[in-house]
C-alpha positions as CSV (number, residue, x, y, z in Angstrom):
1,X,-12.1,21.4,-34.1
2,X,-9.2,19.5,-33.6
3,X,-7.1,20.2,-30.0
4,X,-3.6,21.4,-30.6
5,X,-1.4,19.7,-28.0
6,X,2.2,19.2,-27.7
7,X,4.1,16.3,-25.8
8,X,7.3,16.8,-24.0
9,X,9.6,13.8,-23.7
10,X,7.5,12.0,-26.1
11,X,9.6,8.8,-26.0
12,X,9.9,8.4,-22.8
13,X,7.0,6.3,-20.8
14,X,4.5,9.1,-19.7
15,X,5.3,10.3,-22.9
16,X,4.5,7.2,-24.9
17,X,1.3,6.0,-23.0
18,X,0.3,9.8,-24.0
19,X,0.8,8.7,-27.4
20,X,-1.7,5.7,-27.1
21,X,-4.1,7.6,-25.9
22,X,-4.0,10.0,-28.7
23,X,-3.8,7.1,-31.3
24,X,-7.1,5.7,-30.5
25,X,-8.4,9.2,-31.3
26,X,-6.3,10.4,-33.7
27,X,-8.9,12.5,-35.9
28,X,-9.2,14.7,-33.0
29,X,-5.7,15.5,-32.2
30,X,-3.5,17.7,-33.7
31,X,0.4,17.1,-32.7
32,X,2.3,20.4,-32.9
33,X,5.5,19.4,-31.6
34,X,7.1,16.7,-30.1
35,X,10.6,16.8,-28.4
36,X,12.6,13.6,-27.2
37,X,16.5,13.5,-25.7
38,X,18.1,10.9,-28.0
39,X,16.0,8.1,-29.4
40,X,15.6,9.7,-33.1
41,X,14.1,6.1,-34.4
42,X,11.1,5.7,-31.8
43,X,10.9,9.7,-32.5
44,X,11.0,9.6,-36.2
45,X,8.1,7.4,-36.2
46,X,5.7,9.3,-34.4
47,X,6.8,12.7,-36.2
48,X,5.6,9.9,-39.3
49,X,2.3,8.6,-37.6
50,X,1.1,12.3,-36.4
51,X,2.4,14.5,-39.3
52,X,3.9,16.6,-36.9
53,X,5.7,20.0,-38.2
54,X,8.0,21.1,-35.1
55,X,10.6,19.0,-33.1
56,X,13.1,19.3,-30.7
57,X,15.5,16.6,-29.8
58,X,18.4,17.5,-27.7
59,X,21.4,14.7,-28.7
60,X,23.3,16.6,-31.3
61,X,23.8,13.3,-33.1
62,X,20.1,12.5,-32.6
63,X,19.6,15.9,-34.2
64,X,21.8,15.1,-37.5
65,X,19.8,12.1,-38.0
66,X,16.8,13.8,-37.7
67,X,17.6,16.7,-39.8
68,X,18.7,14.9,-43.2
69,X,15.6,13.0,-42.7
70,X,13.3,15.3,-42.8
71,X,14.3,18.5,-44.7
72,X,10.2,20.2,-44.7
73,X,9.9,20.2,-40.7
74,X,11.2,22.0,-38.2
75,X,13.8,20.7,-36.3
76,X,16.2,22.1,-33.5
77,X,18.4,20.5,-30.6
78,X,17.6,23.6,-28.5
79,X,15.2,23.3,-25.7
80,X,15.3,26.9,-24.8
81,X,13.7,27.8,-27.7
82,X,10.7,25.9,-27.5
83,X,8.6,28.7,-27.2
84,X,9.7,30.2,-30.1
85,X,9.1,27.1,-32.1
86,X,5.2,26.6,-31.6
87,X,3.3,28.7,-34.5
88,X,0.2,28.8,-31.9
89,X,-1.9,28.8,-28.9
90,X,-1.8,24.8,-27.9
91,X,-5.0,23.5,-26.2
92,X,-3.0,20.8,-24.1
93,X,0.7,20.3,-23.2
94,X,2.2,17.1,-21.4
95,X,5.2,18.0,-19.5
96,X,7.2,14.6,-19.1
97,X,10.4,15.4,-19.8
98,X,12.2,13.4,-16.6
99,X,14.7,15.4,-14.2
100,X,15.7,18.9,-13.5
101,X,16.0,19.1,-17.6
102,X,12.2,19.3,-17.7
103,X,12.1,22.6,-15.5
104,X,13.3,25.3,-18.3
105,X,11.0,24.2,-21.0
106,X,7.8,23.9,-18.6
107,X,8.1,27.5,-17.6
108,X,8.6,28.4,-21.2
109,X,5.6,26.5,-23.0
110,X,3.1,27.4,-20.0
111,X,2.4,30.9,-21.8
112,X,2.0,28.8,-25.2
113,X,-0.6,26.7,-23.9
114,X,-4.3,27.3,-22.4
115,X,-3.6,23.4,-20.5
116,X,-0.7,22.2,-19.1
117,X,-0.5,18.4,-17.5
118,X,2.9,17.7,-15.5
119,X,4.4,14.5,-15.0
120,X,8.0,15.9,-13.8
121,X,8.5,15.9,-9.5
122,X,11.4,18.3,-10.6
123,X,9.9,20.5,-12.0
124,X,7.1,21.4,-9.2
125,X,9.4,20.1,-5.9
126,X,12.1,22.5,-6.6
127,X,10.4,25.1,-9.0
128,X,7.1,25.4,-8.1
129,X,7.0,28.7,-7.0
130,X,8.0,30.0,-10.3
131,X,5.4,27.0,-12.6
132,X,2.3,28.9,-10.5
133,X,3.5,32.6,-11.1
134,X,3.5,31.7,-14.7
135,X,0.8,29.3,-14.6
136,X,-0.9,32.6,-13.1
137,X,-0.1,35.5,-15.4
138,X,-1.0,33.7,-18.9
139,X,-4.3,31.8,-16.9
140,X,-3.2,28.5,-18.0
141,X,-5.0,25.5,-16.2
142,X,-2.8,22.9,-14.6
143,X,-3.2,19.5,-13.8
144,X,-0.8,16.4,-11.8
145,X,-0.3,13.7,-13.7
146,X,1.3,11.6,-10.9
147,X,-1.4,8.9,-10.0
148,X,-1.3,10.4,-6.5
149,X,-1.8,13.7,-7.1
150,X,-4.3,13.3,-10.0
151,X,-6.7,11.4,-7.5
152,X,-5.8,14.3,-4.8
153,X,-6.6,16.7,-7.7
154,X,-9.9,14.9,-8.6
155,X,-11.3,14.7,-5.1
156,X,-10.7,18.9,-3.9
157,X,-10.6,20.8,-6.6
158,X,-13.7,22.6,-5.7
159,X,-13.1,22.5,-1.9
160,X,-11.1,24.7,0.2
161,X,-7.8,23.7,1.9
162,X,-9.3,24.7,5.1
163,X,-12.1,21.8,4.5
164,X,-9.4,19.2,4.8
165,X,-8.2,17.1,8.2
166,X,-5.8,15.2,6.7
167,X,-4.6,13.5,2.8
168,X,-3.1,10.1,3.0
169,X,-0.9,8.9,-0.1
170,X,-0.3,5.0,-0.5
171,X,2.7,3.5,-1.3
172,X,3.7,-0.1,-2.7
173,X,6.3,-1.0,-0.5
174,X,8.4,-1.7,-3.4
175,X,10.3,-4.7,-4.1
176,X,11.8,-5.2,-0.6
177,X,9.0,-4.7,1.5
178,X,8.2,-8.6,2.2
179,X,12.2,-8.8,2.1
180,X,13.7,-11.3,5.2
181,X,16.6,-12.6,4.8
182,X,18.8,-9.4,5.5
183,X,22.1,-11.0,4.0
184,X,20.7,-11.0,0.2
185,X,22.4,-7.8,-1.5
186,X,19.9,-5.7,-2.6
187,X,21.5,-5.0,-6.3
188,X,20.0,-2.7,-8.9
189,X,18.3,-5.5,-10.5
190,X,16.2,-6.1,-7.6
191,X,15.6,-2.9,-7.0
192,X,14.2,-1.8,-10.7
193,X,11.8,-4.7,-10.6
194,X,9.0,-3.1,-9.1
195,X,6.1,-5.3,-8.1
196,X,3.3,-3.4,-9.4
197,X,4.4,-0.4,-12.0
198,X,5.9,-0.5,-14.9
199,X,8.4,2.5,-14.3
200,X,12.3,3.6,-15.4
201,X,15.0,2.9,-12.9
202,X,15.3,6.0,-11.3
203,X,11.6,6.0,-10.0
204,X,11.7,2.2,-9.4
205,X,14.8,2.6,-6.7
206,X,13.0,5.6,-5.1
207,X,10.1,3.2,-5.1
208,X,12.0,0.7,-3.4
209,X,13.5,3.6,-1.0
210,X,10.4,5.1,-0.4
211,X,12.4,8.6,-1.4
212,X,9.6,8.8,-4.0
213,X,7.1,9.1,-1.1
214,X,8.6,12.1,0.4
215,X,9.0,13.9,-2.9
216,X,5.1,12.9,-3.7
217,X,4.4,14.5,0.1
218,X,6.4,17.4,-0.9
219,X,4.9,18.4,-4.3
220,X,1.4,17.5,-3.2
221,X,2.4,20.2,0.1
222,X,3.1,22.8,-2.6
223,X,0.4,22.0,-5.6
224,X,-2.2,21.9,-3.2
225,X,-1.1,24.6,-0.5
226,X,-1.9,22.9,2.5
227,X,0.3,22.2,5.9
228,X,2.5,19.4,5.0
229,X,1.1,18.1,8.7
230,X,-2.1,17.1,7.1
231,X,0.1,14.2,4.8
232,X,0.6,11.0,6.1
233,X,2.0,8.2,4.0
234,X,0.5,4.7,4.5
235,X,1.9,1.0,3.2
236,X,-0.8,0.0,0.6
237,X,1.2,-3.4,-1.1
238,X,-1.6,-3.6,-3.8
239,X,-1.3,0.0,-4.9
240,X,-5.1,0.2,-5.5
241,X,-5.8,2.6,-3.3
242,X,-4.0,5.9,-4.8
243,X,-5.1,8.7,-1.8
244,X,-7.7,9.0,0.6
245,X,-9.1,12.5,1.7
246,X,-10.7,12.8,5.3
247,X,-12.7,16.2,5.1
248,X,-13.7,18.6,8.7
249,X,-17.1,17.8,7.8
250,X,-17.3,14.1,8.3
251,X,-16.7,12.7,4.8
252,X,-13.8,10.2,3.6
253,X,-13.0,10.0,0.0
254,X,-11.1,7.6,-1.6
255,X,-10.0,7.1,-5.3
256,X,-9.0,3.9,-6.8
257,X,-8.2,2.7,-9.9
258,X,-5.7,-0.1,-11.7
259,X,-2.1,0.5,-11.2
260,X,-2.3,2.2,-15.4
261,X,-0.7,5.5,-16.0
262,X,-2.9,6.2,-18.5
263,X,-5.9,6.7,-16.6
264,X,-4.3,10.1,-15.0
265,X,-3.1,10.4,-18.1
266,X,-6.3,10.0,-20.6
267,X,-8.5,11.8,-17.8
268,X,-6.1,15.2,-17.5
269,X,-6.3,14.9,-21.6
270,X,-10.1,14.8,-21.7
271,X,-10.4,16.9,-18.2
272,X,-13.1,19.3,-20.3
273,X,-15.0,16.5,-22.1
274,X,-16.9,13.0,-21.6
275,X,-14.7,10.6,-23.4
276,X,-14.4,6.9,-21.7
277,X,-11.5,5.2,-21.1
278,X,-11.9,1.5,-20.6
279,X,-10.7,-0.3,-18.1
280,X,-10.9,-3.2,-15.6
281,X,-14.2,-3.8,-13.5
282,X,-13.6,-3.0,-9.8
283,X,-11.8,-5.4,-7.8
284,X,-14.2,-6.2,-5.0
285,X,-11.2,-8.2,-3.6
286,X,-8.9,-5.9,-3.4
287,X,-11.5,-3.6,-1.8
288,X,-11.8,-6.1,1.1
289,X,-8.5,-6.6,1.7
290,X,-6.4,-3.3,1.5
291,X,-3.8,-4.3,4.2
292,X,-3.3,-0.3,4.9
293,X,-0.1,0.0,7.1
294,X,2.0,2.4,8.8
295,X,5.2,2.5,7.6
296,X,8.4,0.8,8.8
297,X,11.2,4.1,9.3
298,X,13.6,1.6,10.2
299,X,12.9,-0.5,7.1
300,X,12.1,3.5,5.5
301,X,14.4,5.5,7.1
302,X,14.1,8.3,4.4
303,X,10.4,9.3,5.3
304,X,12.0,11.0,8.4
305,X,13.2,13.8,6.4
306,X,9.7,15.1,5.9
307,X,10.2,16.3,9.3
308,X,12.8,18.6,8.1
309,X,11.1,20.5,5.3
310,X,11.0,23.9,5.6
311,X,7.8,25.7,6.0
312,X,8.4,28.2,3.0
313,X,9.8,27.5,-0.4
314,X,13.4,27.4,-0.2
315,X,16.4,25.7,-2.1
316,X,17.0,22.6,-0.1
317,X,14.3,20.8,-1.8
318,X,16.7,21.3,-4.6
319,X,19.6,20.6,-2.8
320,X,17.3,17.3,-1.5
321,X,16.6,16.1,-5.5
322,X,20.1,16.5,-6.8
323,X,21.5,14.2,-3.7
324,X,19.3,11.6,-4.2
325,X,19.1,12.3,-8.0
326,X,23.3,11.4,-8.0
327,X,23.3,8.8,-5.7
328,X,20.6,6.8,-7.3
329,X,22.7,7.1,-10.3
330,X,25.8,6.2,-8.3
331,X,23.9,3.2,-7.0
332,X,22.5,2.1,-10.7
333,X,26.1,2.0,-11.7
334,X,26.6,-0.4,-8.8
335,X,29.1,2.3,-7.2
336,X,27.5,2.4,-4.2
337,X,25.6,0.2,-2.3
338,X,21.7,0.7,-2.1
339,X,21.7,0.8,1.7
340,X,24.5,3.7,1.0
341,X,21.3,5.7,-0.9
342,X,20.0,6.8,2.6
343,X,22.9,6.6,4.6
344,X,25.2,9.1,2.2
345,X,22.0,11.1,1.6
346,X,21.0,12.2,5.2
347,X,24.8,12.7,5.9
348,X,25.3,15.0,2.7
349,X,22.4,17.4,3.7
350,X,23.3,18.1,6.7
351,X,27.0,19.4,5.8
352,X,27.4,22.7,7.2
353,X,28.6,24.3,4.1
354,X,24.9,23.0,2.1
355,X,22.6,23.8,5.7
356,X,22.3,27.6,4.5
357,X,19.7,26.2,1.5
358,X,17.3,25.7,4.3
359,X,16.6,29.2,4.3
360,X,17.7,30.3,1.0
361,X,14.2,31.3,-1.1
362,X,13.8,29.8,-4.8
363,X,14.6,33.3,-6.9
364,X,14.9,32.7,-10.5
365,X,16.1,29.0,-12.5
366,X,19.4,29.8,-12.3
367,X,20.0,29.2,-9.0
368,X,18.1,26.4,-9.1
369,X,20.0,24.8,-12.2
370,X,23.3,26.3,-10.2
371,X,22.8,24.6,-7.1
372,X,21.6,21.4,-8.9
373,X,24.7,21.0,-10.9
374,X,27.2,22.3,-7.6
375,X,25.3,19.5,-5.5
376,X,25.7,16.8,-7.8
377,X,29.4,17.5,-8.1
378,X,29.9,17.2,-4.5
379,X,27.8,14.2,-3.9
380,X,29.5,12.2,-6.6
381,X,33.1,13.1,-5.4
382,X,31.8,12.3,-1.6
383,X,30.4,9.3,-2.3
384,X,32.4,7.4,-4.6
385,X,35.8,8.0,-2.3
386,X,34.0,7.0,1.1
387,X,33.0,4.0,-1.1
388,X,36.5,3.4,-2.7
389,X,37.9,3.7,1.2
């Protein structure tokens, strides 16, 4: 029987190497639905390739396009109805859609589907609490497609979080790490080119901030449920090395693999089944020369905020994604410096007025997608007059 899956933000990059892996098994894939922001031609051609019946592209002009080209499918530009738009029980669901606009139509599809894999931080740093009381009540299983978190995943899913001493996450470095001469302005250029990934520009700049560090630390705190103590972040330039697990009981486990997306990817896809994905042999090399280093807060100064995050699940991880969410943005449309990224963010959540989110608990989506769009305000009319000044 063929599985039933469905690919959110199918033309983005999670979204595409999903597709890939799907391709070179297409006769045992059925693609119900497919949904994409804007880009109706890379969309049009997979709806081609996979036959598929239901879409959902957001872009109203996107959605004209689409609609006089294909009169006998379904076709909306309405993400809240997503749920209403699949015919049937899906087998597998990839959640990519990127930013806080992936939030509503995770909790919506995770009743339609018996797996869900999620490749959004958004969505499980600032709604967590409400992905795992749904994920709960229709029994869906879950599983992180973040290279991280996958190999976290992979290593204790059947142990308890009581087992574990301590989880260490690796992290590139990015593209300034080996960085000397101070005087070279770090533009958004330089900052996108990652030396290891091949990622969008957002990630790439929290890559090269190390922001996308703490958020990993974060949502690996709240997937897993274990004291955000136990996390420790280490320099790995190589990205080999994806996390290493130090059990109470003596044992260290590591997982490694290429720096491929698709190997989370292709393994939470055939999580129930024995399919092989082929890939590189192992790198002895690598293997004997990890170069495993603290990190540099002065360098890093962002990793301090760990320190900060509340015990419980409250709003100011939201309140901590939409700052850094607008002034990465800020920064990619070279409005603000990239050394202004962690300056303007440490100084922004720490305004009096925003300090109450510390405490605040996550309720329902509409505060979230309240606070989200409030912050972002703020932090864009902050930032670019400071900068103007």
């Amino acid at each position: 029987m063929k599985k039933k899956i469905a690919i959110l933000g199918s033309t983005g990059s999670v979204g595409k190497q999903t597709i890939d892996i799907i391709r070179k098994n297409k006769k045992n894939f059925k693609v119900l639905l497919l949904t994409a922001n804007k880009n109706h031609k890379l969309l049009s051609k997979q709806i081609k390739e996979f036959k598929v019946k239901n879409v959902i592209i957001s872009d109203e002009n996107s959605y004209l396009i689409l609609k006089k080209k294909f009169k006998k499918i379904n076709i909306i530009n309405d993400l809240d109805k997503i749920d209403k738009l699949i015919p049937s029980k899906l087998d597998y669901t990839m959640s990519s859609i990127s930013g806080f606009n992936g939030l509503k139509p995770t909790l919506k599809i995770i009743k339609k589907t018996k797996m869900i894999a999620i490749a959004n931080k958004e969505s499980i740093i600032c709604g967590w609490s409400l992905i795992k009381k749904q994920i709960d009540r229709y029994k869906t299983k879950f599983i992180p497609v973040d290279s991280e978190h996958f190999s976290i995943w992979s290593v204790i899913k059947n142990s308890s979080p009581k087992s574990i001493e301590e989880i260490i996450i690796t992290a590139s470095g990015g593209p300034f790490l080996k960085l000397k001469n101070k005087k070279i302005k770090k533009t958004p250029k330089l900052a996108t080119n990652h030396p290891n990934w091949k990622m969008g520009k957002k990630i790439s700049t929290d890559s090269a901030t190390l922001m996308n560090k703490v958020f990993e630390v974060i949502e690996a705190q709240k997937i897993f449920d274990i004291n955000l103590n136990k996390f420790k972040i280490l320099i790995h330039p190589k990205s080999y090395i994806h996390a290493i697990v130090k059990f109470k009981n003596g044992l260290i486990k590591l997982v490694a693999h290429d720096t491929d997306m698709k190997i989370p990817i292709f393994n939470s896809i055939y999580y129930d089944t024995d399919n092989y994905f082929e890939t590189k042999r192992i790198n002895i090399n690598l293997l004997n020369d990890l170069k495993l280093n603290k990190v540099d807060v002065k360098k890093y100064p962002l990793v301090n905020i760990l320190k900060n995050i509340p015990k419980k699940n409250t709003l100011f991880e939201t309140l901590l994604v939409s700052v850094n969410d607008e002034l990465v943005s800020l920064f990619l449309q070279n409005k603000i410096s990239f050394e202004d990224i962690s300056l303007k963010l440490k100084q922004i959540i720490n305004l009096k007025e925003l300090l109450k989110y510390r405490q605040k608990k996550v309720k329902n989506l509409t505060q979230i997608e309240k606070l989200n769009e409030f912050v972002r305000l703020k932090t864009k009319s902050l930032s670019v007059i400071s900068h103007q000044r």
